[in-house]
C-alpha positions in Angstrom: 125.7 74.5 109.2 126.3 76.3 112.8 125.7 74.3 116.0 125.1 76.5 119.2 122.6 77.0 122.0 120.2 80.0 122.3 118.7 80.2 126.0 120.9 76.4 126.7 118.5 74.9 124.0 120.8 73.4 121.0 120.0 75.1 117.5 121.6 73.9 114.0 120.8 76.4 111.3 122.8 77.4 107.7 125.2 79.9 108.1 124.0 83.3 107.3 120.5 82.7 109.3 119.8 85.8 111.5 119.4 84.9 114.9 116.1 85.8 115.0 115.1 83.2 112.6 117.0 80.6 114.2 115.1 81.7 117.8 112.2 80.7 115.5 113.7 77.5 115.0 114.1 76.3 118.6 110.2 78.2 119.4 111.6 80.9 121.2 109.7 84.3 120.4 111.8 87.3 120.3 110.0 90.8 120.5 110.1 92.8 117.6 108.4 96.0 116.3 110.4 97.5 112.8 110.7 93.8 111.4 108.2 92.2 109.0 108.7 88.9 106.8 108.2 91.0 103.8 110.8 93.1 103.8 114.3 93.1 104.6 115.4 94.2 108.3 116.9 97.1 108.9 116.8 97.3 112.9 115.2 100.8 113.9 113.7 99.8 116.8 116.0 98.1 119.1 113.5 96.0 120.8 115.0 92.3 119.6 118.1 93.5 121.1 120.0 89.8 122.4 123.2 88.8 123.6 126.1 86.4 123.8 126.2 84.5 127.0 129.0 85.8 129.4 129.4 89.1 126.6 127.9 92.6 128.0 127.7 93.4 124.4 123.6 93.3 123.0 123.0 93.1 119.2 119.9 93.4 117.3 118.7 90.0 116.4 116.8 90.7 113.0 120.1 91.8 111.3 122.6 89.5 113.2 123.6 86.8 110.9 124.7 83.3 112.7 128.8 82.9 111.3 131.4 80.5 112.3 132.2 82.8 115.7 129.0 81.3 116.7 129.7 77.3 116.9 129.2 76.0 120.5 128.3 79.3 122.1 125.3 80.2 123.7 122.9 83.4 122.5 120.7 84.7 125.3 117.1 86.1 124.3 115.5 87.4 127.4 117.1 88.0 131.4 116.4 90.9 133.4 118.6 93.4 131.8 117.8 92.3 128.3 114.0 92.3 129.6 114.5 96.0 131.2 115.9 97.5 128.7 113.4 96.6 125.9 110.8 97.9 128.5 112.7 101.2 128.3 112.5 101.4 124.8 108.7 100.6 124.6 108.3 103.7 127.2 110.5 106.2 124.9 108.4 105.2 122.2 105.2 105.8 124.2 106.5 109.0 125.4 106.2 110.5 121.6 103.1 108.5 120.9 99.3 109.8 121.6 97.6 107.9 124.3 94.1 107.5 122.5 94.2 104.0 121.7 90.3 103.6 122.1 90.1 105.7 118.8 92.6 104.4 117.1 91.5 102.7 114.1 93.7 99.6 115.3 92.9 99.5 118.9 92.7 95.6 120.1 95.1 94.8 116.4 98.0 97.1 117.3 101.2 95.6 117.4 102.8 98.6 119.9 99.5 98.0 122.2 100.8 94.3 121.9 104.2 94.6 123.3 103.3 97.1 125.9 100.5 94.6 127.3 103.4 91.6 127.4 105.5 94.2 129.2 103.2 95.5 131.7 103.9 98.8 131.4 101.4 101.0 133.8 103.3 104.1 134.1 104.6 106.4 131.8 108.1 107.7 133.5 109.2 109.7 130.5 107.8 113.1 129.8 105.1 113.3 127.2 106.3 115.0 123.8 103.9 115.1 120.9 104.8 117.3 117.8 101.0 118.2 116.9 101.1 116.8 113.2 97.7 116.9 111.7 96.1 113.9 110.0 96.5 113.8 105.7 93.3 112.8 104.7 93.4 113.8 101.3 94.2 110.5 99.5 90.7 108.6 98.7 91.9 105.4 100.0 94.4 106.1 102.8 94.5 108.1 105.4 97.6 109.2 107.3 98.5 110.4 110.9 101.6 110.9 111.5 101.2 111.6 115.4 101.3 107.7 115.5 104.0 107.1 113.7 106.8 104.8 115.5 109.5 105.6 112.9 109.6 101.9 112.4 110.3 102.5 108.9 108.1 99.8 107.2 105.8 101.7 105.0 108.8 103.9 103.6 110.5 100.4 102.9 107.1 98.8 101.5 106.4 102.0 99.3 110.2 102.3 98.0 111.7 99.3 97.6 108.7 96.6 97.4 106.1 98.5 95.5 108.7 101.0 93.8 106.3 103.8 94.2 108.6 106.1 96.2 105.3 108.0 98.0 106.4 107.6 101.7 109.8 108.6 102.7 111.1 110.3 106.4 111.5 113.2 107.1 113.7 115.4 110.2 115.0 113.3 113.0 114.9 112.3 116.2 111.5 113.4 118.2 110.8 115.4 115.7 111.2 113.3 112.8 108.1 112.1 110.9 106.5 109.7 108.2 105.4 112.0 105.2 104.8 111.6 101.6 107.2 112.9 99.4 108.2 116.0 99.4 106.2 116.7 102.4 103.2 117.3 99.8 99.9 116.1 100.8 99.2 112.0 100.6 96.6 113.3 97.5 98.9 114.6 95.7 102.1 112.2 95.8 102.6 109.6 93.6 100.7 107.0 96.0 98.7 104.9 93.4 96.5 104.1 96.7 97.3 100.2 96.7 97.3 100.6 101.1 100.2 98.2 101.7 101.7 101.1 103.6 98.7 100.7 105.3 98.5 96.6 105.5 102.0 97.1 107.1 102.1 99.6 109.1 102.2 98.0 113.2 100.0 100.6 114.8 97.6 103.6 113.9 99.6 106.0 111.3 98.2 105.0 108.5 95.3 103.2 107.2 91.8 102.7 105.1 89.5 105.8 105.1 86.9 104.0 106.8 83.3 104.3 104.9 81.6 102.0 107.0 79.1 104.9 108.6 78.1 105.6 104.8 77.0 102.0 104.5 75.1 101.9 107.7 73.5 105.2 106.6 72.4 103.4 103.2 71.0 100.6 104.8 68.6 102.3 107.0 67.5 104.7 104.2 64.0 103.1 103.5 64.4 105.2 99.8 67.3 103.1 98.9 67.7 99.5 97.8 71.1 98.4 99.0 73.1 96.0 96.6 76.4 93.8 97.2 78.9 92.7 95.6 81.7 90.5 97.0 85.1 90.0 95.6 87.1 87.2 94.9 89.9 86.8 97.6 87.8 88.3 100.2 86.1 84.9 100.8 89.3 83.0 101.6 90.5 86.1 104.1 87.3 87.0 105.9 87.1 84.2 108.3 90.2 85.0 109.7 89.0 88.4 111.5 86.8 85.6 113.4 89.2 83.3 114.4 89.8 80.8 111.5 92.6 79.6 109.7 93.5 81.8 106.8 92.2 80.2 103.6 88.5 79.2 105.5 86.1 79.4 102.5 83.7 81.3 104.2 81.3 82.4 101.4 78.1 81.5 101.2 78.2 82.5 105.2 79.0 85.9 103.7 75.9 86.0 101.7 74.0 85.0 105.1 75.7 87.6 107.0 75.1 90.7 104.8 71.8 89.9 104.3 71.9 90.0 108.0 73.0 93.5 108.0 70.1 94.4 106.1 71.3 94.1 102.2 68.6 93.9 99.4 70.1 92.1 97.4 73.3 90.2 97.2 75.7 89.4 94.3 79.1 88.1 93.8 82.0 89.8 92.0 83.2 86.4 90.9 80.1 86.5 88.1 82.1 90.0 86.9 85.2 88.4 86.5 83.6 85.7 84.2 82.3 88.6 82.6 85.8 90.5 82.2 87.0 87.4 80.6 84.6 87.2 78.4 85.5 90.3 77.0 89.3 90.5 77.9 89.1 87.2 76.4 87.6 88.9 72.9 89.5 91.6 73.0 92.7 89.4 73.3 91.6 87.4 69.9 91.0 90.1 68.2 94.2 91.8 69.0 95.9 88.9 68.0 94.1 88.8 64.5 93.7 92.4 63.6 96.4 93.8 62.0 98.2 96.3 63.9 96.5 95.9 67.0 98.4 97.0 70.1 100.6 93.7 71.5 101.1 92.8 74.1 97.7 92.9 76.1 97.9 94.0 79.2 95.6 93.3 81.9 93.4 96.5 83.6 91.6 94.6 86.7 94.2 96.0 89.4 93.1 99.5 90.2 97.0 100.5 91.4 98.4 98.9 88.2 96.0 101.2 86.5 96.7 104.5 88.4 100.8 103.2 88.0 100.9 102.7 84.7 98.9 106.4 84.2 101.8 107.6 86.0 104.8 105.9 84.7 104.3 103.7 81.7 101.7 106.3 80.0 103.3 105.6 76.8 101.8 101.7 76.8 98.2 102.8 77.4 97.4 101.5 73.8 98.2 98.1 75.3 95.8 98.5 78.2 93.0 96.3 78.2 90.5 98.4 77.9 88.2 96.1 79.6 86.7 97.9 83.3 87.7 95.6 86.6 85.2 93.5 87.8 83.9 95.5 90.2 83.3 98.2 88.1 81.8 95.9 85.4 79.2 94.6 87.8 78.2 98.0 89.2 77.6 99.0 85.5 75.2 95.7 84.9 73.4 96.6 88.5 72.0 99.7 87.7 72.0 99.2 83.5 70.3 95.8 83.3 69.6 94.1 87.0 67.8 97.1 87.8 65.3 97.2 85.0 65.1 93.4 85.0 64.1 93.5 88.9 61.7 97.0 88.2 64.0 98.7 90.5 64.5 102.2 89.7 68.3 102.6 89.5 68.3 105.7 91.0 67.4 104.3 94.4 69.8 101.6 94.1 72.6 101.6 96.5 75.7 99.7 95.2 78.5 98.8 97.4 81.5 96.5 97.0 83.6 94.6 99.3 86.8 94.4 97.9 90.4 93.1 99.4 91.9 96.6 97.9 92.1 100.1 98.9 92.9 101.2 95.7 88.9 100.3 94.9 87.7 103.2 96.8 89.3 105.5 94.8 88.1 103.6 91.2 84.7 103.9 92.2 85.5 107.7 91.1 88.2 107.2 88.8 86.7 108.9 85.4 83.2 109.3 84.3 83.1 105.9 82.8 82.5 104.4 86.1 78.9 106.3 85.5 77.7 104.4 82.5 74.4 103.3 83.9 73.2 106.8 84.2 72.7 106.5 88.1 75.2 108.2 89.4 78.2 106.2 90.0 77.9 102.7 88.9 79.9 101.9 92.4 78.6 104.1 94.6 80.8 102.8 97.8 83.9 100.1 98.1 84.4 99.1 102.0 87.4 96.6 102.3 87.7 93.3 104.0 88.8 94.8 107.1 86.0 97.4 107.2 83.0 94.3 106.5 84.3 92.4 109.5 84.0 95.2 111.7 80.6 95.9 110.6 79.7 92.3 111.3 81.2 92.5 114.8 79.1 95.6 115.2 75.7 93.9 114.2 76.4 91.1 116.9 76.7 88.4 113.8 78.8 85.0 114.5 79.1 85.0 111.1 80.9 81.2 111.1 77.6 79.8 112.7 75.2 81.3 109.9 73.6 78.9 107.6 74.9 78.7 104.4 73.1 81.2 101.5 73.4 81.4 98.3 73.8 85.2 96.4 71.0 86.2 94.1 70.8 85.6 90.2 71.3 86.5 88.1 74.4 88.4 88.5 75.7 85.5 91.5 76.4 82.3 90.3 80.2 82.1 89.2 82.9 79.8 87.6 85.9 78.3 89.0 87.6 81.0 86.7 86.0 84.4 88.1 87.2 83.2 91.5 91.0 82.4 90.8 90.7 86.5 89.5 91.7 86.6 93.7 95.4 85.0 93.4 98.2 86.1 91.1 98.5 84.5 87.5 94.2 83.9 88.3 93.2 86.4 85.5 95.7 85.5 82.9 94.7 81.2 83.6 91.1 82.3 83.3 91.7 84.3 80.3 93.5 80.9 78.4 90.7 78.4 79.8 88.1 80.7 77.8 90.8 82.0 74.8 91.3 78.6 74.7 88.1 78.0 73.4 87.4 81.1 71.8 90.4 80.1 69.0 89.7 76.8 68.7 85.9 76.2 69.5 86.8 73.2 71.8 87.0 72.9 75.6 90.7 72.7 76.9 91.3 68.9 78.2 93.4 70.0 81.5 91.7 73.5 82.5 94.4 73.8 85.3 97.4 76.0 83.8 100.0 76.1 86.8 103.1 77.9 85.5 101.3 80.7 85.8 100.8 79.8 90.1 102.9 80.6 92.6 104.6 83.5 94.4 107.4 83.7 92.3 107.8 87.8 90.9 107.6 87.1 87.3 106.1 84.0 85.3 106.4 83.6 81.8 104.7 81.0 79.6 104.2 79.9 76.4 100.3 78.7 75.5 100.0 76.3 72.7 96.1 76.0 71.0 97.1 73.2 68.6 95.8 74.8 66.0 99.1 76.8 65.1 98.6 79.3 67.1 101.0 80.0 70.3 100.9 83.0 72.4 104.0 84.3 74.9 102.5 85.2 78.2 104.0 86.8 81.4 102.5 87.4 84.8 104.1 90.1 87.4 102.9 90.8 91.1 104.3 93.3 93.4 104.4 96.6 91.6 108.6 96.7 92.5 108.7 93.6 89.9 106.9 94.8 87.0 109.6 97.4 85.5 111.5 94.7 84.3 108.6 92.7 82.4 107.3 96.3 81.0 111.1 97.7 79.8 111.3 94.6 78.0 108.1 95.6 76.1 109.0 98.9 75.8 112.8 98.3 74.6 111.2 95.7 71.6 108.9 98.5 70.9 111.6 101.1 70.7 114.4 99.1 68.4 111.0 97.7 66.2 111.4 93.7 67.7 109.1 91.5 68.0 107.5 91.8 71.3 108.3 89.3 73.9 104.8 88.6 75.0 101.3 88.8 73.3 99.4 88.9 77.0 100.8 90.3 80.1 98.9 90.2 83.6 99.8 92.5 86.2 98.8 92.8 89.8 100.0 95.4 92.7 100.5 93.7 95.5 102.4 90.4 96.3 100.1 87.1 96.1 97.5 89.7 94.0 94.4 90.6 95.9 95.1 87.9 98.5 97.2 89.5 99.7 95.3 93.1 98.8 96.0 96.6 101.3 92.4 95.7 103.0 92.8 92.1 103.8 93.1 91.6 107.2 96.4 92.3 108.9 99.7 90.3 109.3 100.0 88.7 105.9 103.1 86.8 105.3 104.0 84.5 102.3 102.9 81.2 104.5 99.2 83.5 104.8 99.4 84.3 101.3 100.0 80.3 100.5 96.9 79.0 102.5 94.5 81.8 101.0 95.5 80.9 97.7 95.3 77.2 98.4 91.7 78.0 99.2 91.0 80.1 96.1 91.9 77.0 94.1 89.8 75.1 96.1 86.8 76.8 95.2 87.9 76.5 91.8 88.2 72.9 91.5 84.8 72.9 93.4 83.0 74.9 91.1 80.3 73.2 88.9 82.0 75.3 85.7 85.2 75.8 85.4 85.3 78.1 82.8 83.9 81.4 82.2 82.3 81.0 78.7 80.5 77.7 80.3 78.8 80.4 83.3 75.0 79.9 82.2 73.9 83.6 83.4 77.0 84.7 81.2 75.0 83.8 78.4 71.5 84.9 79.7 73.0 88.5 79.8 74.7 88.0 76.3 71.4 87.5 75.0 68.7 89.3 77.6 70.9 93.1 77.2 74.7 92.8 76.1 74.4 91.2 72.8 78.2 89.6 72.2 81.3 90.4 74.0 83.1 93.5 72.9 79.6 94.5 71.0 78.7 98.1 71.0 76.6 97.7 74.3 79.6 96.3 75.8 81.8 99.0 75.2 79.0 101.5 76.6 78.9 99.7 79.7 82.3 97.4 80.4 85.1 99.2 79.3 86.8 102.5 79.8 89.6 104.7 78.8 92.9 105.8 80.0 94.5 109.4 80.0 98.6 110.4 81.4 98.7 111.5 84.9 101.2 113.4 86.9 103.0 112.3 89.2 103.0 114.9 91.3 99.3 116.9 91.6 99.7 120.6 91.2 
């Protein structure tokens, strides 16, 4: 432990603690622009810049680590030269940065607009010097303009070294360096797999969610259509906090008040899908386990950037794909096939949107043409994000936290404590035993709650015992830079003709899973991504059922239009097929 002073206030903290951390510590706030909690610092910017007391020397606090030359000295964090030249920085970035913050996607959320407010800067003393890079709007999901871009560095770190995508990457230097996807090749035709957390941490305007909020407003003042709603699992422990609530505020039968309030016909919850994908993930996991030479490991399919990643990379384990659609796609499919005729709504006039917590969702909605197997057009005809449905509800002049609760609409509303855990990481794969569970073994499971799947950690691996004989190896991965090494174990059994090391294998994109999704509200951390998950299990261990199998309107579809899980009608309607992509669009 190191003992010393930062601005005369004492400070013990292990050795190896950056001094920005240990300014934490003693409640100081340093400025920073290039650092994040997610990733590791790499000091671009220059702006926590901090120095000994009685030294001339500054150093940059987010890579400075606290050693033994520190014990009884004092670190300053802010005087008038330290304060001055931070101000100077700010300016040189503002001299290479447009000055139409009042269009800018992030205006009033911008971290640049942030620090140049706490600065006061009025003036601009440097010469102007923009470099006239058009916007990339030719990924589905994300947009880029790199005109905003304050070389920060994030999103190439993010995209490289957290998801392992390699999309993003820098290019020239200086002024007249940018952010560009690789190769300089258009965003739409990189390897992006569209999972926007690039976009989630980015600090200002250079890249984020194409924004199809005007198509949504033009839907819901189209007297010819009949607008329908669907709202996914972790955007209900997120939403609240674009209005001012603690992350993890259950906010969502205030949801189902609110869209009504923006003029939705009908409203339905995503959650009821998810009980539905288990139902037939669930099936097609038993049957893969019976069936000899079936594919093993399963492998989850609900993440739309898992699915576009493993097209890419691993397009040699598609027989282990799940073939099973996401939620959202399986509830557009069941709007339009069955609600539609049930309600004597033509399907053709029905307008389906989702609110999801992911990016990559816009571009599922289109993926192949088994995301048209109502026969009404796309079965999803519009995904908006979390981010997008809170501006909307500021637009309308909604104080969404005052609404009376609603309830959503049956039959395709009411959910289980499993369809809503599909929000957190290890959710689908401790849904999928609570019902597998019973599936093998015809009884309930005593203790529905299976935690070492839970947590943040990278990879979890478990072993599931039905008492019956049967055992099946599981593994959960989040954050696509930490699936490589659950999938090259797979791969290398498969290869040498080993027993595989798991028969079930969930996989999720982004850190946390869709908690902490590319369309969640900005400025998730791991301490944001804890509370939203504690308030995912929350509405689990609320829930009337628990279990997805137990869902009543589960079983009223079974019988009204499905007929059994994995049936033919089923495989019309819920799952889909995968094909090899490129990586590289030509």
């Amino acid at each position: 432990m190191i003992n010393f002073k930062i601005n005369g206030i004492p400070v013990q903290v292990e050795e190896g603690t950056t001094i920005l951390d240990a300014a934490k510590k003693a409640n100081i706030k340093i400025p920073t622009l290039c650092y994040n909690p997610d990733l590791p610092p790499w000091a671009s910017c220059g702006i926590c810049i901090v120095r000994m007391a009685g030294s001339p020397k500054m150093v940059r606090a987010c890579t400075t680590p606290v050693d033994g030359g520190f014990e009884g000295k004092e670190i300053i964090t802010h005087d008038a030269e330290i304060i001055g030249t931070r101000k100077t920085i700010l300016e040189l970035i503002l001299s290479n940065h447009p000055n139409d913050c009042l269009q800018c996607p992030r205006n009033g959320n911008c971290e640049l607009q942030e620090l140049a407010a706490d600065f006061g800067i009025r003036e601009s003393p440097f010469k102007k010097v923009l470099n006239g890079i058009p916007v990339d709007d030719s990924n589905p999901s994300i947009i880029l303009n790199p005109e905003k871009c304050v070389r920060c560095g994030r999103c190439v770190k993010v995209c490289q070294e957290v998801q392992n995508v390699w999309a993003l990457e820098f290019l020239g230097r200086g002024i007249k360096g940018k952010i560009a996807s690789a190769a300089d090749a258009p965003l739409g035709e990189s390897p992006c797999i569209k999972c926007g957390q690039c976009s989630a941490h980015c600090p200002v305007g250079a890249i984020y969610e194409r924004d199809d909020t005007q198509e949504v407003w033009a839907a819901l003042q189209n007297p010819d259509k009949h607008t329908v709603v669907q709202i996914a699992p972790a955007v209900r422990v997120a939403l609240a906090e674009e209005f001012g609530c603690e992350p993890g505020t259950i906010a969502t039968k205030k949801m189902y008040a609110a869209l009504r309030r923006l003029g939705f016909n009908t409203v339905f919850d995503t959650n009821f899908s998810a009980d539905l994908t288990i139902m037939e993930e669930g099936t097609e996991l038993v049957k893969r386990l019976t069936e000899k030479g079936s594919a093993i490991p399963l492998i989850t399919s609900c993440c739309p950037a898992w699915v576009d990643y493993m097209e890419k990379y691993y397009a040699d384990m598609i027989p282990n794909f799940s073939t099973a659609k996401s939620p959202q796609q399986m509830m557009g499919a069941m709007i339009k096939a069955y609600w539609a005729g049930k309600a004597s709504v033509d399907p053709a006039k029905v307008y389906s949107v989702s609110v999801m917590p992911c990016t990559a969702k816009k571009w599922e909605t289109k993926r192949n043409d088994d995301m048209k197997s109502a026969g009404a057009g796309y079965d999803v005809d519009i995904a908006i994000t979390t981010r997008e449905l809170a501006r909307m509800i500021k637009q309308a002049g909604i104080d969404i936290m005052a609404l009376p609760e609603e309830d959503a609409d049956n039959p395709l509303g009411p959910y289980t404590g499993a369809g809503t855990i599909f929000g957190v990481t290890g959710g689908v794969m401790e849904a999928a035993v609570r019902s597998a569970y019973f599936l093998v073994t015809k009884k309930e499971l005593g203790d529905v709650n299976f935690k070492p799947v839970r947590g943040l950690d990278g990879v979890k691996e478990a072993e599931v015992d039905f008492q019956n004989g049967t055992k099946i190896r599981i593994a959960v991965a989040h954050q696509m830079g930490n699936i490589a090494a659950v999938l090259d174990k797979i791969r290398a059994a498969q290869k040498e003709g080993k027993e595989v090391p798991y028969h079930f294998v969930e996989v999720m994109a982004c850190r946390g899973g869709c908690i902490g999704g590319g369309g969640q509200p900005y400025g998730c951390t791991d301490e944001i991504r804890k509370q939203r998950t504690a308030g995912i299990y929350t509405d689990d261990e609320k829930s009337q059922y628990r279990c997805s199998h137990q869902n009543p309107f589960i079983d009223q579809v079974y019988k009204e239009f499905l007929g059994e899980p994995n049936g033919h009608k089923a495989h019309e309607l819920l799952h889909t097929k995968y094909v090899p992509r490129e990586l590289y669009l030509k």
